[in-house]
C-alpha positions as CSV (number, residue, x, y, z in Angstrom):
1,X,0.0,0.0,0.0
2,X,1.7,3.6,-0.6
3,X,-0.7,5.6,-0.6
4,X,0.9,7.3,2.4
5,X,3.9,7.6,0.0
6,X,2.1,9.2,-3.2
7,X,0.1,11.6,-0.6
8,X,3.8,13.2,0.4
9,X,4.8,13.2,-2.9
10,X,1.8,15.3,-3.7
11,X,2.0,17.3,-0.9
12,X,5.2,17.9,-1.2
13,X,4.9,19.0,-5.0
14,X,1.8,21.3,-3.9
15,X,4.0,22.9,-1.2
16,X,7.4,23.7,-3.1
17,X,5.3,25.3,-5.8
18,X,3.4,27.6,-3.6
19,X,7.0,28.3,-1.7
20,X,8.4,29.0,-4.8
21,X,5.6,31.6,-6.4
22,X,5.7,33.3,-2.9
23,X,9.7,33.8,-2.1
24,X,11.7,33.7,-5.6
25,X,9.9,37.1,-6.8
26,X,7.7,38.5,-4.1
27,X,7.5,41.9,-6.0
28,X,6.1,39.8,-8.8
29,X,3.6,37.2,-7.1
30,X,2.2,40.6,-4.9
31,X,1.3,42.3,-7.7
32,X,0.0,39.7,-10.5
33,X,-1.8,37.5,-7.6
34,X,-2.5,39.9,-4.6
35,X,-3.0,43.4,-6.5
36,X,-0.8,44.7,-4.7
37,X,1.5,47.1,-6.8
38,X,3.8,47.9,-4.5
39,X,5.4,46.2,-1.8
40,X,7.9,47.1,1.0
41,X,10.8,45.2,2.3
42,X,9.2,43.5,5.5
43,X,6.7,42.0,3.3
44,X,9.3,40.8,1.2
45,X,10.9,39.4,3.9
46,X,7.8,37.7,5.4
47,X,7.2,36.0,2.1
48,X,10.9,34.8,1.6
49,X,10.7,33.3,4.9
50,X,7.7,31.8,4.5
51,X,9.0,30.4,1.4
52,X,11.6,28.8,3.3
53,X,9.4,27.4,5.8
54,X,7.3,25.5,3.0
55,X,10.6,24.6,1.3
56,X,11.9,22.9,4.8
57,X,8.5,20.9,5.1
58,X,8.2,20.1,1.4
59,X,11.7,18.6,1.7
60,X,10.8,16.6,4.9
61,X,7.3,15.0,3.0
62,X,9.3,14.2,-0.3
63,X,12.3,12.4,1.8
64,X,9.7,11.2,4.6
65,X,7.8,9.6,1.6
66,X,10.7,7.3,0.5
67,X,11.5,6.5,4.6
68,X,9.4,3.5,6.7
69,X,10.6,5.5,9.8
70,X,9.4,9.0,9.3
71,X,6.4,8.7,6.8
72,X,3.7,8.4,9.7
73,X,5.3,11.7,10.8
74,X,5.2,13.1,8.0
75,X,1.4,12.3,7.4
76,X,0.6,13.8,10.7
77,X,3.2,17.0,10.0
78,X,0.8,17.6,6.8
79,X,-1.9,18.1,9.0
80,X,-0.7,20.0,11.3
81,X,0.9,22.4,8.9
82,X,-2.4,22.7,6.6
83,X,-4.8,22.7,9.8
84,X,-2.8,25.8,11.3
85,X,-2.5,27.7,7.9
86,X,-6.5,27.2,8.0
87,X,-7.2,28.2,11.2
88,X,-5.2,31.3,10.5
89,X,-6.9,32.2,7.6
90,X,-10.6,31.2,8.8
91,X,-9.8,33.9,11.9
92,X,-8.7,36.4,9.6
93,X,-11.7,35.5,7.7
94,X,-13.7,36.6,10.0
95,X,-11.7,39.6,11.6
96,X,-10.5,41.1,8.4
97,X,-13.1,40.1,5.7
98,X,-12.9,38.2,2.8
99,X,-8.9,38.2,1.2
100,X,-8.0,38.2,-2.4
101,X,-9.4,35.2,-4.9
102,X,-6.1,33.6,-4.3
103,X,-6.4,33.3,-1.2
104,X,-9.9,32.2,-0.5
105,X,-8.7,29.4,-2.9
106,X,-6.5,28.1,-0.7
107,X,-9.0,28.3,2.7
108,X,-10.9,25.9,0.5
109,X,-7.9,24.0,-0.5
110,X,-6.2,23.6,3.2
111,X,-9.7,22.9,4.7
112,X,-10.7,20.1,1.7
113,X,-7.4,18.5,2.4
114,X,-7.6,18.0,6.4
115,X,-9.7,15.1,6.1
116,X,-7.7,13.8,3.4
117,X,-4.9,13.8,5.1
118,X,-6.4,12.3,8.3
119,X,-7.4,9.1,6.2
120,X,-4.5,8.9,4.5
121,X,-3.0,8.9,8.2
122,X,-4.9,6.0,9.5
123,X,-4.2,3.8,6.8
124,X,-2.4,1.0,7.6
125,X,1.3,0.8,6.9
């Protein structure tokens, strides 16, 4: 059975993307997917270092997904990670307002895939 192993490969694909459109040009991604025409420094750095971030757990799925030892933790890691980037957004939801069609995308994205991940979790080894 590897389903636990083509579920990190996905993830991790999904993940490094995002990282990537976020932190190799944050000028560029700010304006083309957040209309945001300009952008200052400290958002520039947020986004590089949230690129990193995703980078360091993307890494972790990919290898954890070729690993007996650490794919279970990397399962559970995936939702952790995507279950505290909703729960961020769904507050800001509802104290800021609704965010940029990107955005709200990926609410419905990171909330779609908790339960996903959660069976892929409890599947047997």
């Amino acid at each position: 059975m590897k389903i636990k192993m083509y579920y990190l490969i996905f993830a991790s694909s999904i993940v490094l993307i995002i990282a990537l459109l976020y932190g190799v040009n944050p000028q560029w991604f700010s304006k083309t997917f957040l209309d945001i025409p300009e952008m200052g420094t400290d958002f520039s750095h947020i986004l590089r270092a949230v690129m990193g971030l995703y980078i360091a757990f993307g890494l972790f799925w990919f290898s954890s997904a070729f690993s007996d030892k650490s794919r279970n933790v990397a399962v559970l890691t995936t939702m952790l990670f995507g279950g505290g980037l909703v729960t961020g957004r769904l507050i800001s939801l509802f104290v800021d307002g609704i965010p940029s069609p990107l955005l709200t995308l990926y609410i419905a994205m990171e909330f779609v895939l908790l339960p996903i991940a959660y069976w892929v979790y409890m599947r047997p080894e």
